[in-house]
N, C-alpha and C positions, 0 to 999 in steps of 0.2 A: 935916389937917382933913377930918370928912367929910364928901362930896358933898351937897350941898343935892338933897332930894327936891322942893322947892316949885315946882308948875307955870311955866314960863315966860309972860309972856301973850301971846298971840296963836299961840305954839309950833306949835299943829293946824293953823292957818290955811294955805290951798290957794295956795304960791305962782304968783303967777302964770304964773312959762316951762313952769308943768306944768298950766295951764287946760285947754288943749285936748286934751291929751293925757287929764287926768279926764275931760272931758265925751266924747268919743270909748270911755273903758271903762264908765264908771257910766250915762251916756245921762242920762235923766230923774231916774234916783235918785241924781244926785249930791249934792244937799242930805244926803242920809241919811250920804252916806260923808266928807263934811266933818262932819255932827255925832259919827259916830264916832271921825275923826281927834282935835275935839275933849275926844272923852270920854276917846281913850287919852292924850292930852294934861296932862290937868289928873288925873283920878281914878287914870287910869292911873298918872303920874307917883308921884300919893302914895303909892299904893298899893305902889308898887314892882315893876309890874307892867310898866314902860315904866321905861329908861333915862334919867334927865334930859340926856343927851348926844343922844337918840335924839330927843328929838321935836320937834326943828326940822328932820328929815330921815323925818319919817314918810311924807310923799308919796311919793318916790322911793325910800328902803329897804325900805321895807313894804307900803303899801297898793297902790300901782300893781304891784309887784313881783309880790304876792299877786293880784291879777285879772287880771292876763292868763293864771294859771291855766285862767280858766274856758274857754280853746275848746280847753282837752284834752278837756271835759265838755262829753259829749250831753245836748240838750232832756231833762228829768225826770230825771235821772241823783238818784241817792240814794247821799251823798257823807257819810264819817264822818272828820272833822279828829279825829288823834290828838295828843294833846297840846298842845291850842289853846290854851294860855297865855289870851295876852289878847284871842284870837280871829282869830290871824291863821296861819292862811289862810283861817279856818272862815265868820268874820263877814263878812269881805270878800266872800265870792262870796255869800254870802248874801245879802248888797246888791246888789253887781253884776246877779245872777242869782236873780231872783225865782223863778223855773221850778223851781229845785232844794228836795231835801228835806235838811238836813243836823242831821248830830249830832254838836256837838263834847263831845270825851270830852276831859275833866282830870281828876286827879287831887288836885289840892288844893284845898282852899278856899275862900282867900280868892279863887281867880283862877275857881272856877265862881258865886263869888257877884257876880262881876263883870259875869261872861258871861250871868249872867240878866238882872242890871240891862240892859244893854247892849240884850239880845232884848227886854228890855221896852221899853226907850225908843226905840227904832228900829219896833216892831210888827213884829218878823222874824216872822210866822205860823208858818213851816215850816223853823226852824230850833228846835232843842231842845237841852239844856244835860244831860250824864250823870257825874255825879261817878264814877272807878273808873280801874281801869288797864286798855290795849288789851288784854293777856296774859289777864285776868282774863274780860272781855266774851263771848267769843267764844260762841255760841248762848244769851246772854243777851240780846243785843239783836237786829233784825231786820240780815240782810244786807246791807251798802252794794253800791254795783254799785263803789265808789271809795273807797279809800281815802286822805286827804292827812296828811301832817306837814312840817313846817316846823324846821328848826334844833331838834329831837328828839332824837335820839341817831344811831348808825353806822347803814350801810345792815344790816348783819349784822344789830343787835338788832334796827331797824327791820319786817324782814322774819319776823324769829320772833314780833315782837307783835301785827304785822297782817295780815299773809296770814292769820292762821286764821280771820280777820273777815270773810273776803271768799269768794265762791263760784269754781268754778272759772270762770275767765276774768274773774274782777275784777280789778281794777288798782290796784294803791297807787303815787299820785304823791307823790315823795319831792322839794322842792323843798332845792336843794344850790350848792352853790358852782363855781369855776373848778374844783376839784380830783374833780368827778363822775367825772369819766372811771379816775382813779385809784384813789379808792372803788371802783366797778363793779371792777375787773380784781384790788383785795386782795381782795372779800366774793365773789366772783362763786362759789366752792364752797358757804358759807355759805348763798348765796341760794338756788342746785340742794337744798341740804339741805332749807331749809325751804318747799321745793314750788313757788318762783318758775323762770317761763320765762326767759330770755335777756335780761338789762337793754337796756333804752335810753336813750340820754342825748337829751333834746330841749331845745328852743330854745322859750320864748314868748313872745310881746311882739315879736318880730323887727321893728326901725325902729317901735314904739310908746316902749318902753321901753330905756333903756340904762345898766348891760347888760342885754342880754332878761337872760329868768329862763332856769335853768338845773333841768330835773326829771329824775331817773329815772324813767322808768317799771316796774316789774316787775308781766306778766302772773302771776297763779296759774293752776297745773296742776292736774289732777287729783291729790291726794295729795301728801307727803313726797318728798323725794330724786328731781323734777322729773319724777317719773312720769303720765302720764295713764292716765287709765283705759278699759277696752278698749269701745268700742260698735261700734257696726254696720258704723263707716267704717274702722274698725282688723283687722277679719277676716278 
């Protein structure tokens, strides 16, 4: 038999052992990220956009998971979520973190007709919605200083779709699992190929969250094959 798509009720709702721990990441804008929780809840659900297993664990698998993202992210940082599905990592810090300007890219659909709903009924100002693929973008849209994905694809593809989006010295945070560090050490020629510096594996949420979240970071060089390019400080 198949899985019931039908919202659960109450599903979104912000358990309480993780009260303090929301009000500590969202601060004031926590109503916004409980009606979010909500929306991935119920629209989400139907839509097939959210897991029916998943969303009486959206607190702690996702939404807190995805904000403590943001103190990788400097005040004004212009931050481009690829493959924001149903908006997570993209929406989230766009809540948490007013200050940011983000643009989450999808690719399909029904899941960026979501993602406008969403920036609508929330008033995200400075967050915008760009149907296309990373690969495709690249001097089409303005430069993020940040790149995020979330449960996207390998660090290897991840790195050929995003680095070219990013200027040198931007940063795609790849949020990943226990097995990062493994990742980083198969793709890590991969990564030299497509222009990225020396990964690192960090820790966010440390005793907010558990487990913290777990990100790559990979700096971009100047060009291909992990080369920078020669200035004044190189001669």
């Amino acid at each position: 038999m198949a899985e019931s798509t039908d919202p659960i009720p109450g599903a979104g709702a912000l358990p309480p052992a993780l009260a303090e721990t929301a009000r500590q990441v969202f601060g004031a804008r926590l109503p916004l990220a409980e009606r979010y929780a909500e929306l991935l809840a119920t629209e989400g659900t139907v839509r097939g956009l959210v897991g029916p297993r998943e969303a009486p664990r959206l607190w702690d698998r996702h939404l807190l998971n995805c904000a403590v993202l943001a103190e990788l992210l400097p005040v004004g940082s212009v931050v481009a979520d690829v493959g924001s599905g149903a908006g997570l990592p993209g929406i989230v810090l766009g809540v948490a973190r007013p200050d940011l300007s983000i643009v989450l890219i999808e690719s399909l659909a029904r899941r960026t007709a979501f993602l406008d709903e969403v920036v609508d009924e929330l008033q995200l100002s400075r967050v915008t919605v760009v149907r296309g693929r990373a690969e495709e973008l690249a001097g089409r849209i303005a430069q993020p200083d940040v790149v995020t994905a979330r449960a996207v694809a390998s660090l290897d593809r991840l790195v050929r779709w995003c680095l070219p989006l990013l200027p040198t010295g931007g940063r795609l945070l790849a949020v990943k699992g226990a097995s990062a560090g493994d990742e980083v050490a198969e793709h890590a020629a991969q990564i030299r190929r497509a222009g990225g510096d020396e990964p690192r594996v960090l820790q966010c949420g440390v005793g907010l969250v558990e487990p913290a979240t777990t990100v790559v970071e990979v700096v971009r060089l100047s060009g291909a094959n992990g080369k920078r390019k020669r200035g004044r400080a190189d001669t």
